[in-house]
N, C-alpha and C positions, 0 to 999 in steps of 0.2 A: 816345095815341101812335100816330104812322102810321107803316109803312115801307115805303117804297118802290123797288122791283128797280130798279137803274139802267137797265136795258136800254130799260126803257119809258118814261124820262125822253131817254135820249141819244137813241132814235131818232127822239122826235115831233119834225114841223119846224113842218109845216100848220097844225097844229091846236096851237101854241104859245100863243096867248091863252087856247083853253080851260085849257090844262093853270097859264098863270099863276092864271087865274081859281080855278081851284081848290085852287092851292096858297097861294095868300093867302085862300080862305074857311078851308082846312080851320088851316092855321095861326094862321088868328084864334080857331077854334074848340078845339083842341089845344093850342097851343101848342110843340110837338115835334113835328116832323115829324123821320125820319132816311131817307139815300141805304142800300141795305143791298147790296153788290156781291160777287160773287166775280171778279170783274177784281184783277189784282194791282196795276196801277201806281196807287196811291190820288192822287197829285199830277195826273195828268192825268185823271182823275176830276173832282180839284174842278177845274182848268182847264175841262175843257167845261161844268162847270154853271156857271161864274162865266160863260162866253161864251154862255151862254142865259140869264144874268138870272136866274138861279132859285138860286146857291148861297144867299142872303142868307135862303130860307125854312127851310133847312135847320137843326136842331139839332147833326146832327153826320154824317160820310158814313164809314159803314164798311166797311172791305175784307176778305173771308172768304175769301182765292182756297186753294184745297185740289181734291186729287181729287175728293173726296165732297162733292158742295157741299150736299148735306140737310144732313149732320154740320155742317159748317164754317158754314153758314149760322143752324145752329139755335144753334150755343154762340155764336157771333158777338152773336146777337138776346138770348140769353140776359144774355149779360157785358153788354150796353147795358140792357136790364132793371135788373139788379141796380147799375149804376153811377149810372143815373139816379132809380134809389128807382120804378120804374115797375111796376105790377101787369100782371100780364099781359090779366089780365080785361078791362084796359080800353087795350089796343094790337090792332090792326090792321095787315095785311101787303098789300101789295098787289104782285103780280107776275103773270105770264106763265107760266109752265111747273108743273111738277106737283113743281119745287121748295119753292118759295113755300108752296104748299098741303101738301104733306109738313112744312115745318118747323113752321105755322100748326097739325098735329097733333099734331106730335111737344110743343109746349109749350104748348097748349092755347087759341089765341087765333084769334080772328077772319083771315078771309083771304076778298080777292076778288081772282076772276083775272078777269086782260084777255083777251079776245081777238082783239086785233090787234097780238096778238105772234105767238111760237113759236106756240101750241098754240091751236084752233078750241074754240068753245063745247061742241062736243057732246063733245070727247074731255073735258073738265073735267067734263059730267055722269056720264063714264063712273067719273072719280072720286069720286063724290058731292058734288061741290063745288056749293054752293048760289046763292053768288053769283059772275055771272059778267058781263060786262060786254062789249059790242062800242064803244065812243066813251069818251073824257074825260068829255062831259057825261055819260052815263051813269055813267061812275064818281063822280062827283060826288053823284049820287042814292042810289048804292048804298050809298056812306061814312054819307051824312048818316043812311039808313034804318039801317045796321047800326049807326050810335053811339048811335040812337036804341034800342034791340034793348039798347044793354050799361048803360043809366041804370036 
């Protein structure tokens, strides 16, 4: 199970094929992928992913908006865990900020940040965050190497 920050979905434009390319290997691979937002308005969420051709990969697109978006994001991930029967062992989070990677601790699961979002590579190593990615097709490497990492 993958999840994915919408932020880093809504804003690629360029590099759109990478990101289909990857969302149809890792969904043939997985089979669940989920959108994981603290955006409130969930409707216009899945509106812009239906207008990039990408809602159709999606398992389910959930909305976490709250002050505390560690908190709201981690029970969010949590409650999709347990409603899908999914171990954590074997989910992956992939986002931009020291969100993502706060929640990926707080429940014990795999997280690799981008960065060419919010937050630069090296401030991720500042968190001891291991896998960190600057391209799509890099994330694409780094998925495939960490799911190899949880077999």
């Amino acid at each position: 199970m993958i999840f994915f920050d919408f932020h880093r979905i809504h804003r690629i434009s360029v590099i759109e094929e990478y990101l289909r390319k990857l969302l149809l290997e890792e969904r043939r691979k997985t089979s669940t992928l989920f959108v994981l937002t603290s955006r409130v308005n969930r409707s216009a969420t899945i509106k812009q992913l239906e207008a990039k051709g990408i809602l159709r990969f999606f398992t389910e697109v959930i909305t976490t908006p709250g002050t505390d978006a560690i908190r709201h994001k981690t029970q969010g991930l949590q409650n999709a865990l347990r409603r899908h029967h999914i171990a954590a062992a074997k989910t992956i989070i992939v986002g931009d900020s020291e969100i993502e990677f706060g929640v990926s601790k707080n429940l014990g699961i795999k997280c690799i940040s981008v960065a060419y979002g919010l937050r630069g590579k090296s401030y991720f190593h500042t968190l001891g965050q291991k896998f960190v990615v600057d391209s799509v097709r890099e994330l694409l490497e780094a998925l495939t190497k960490v799911q190899m990492s949880m077999v």
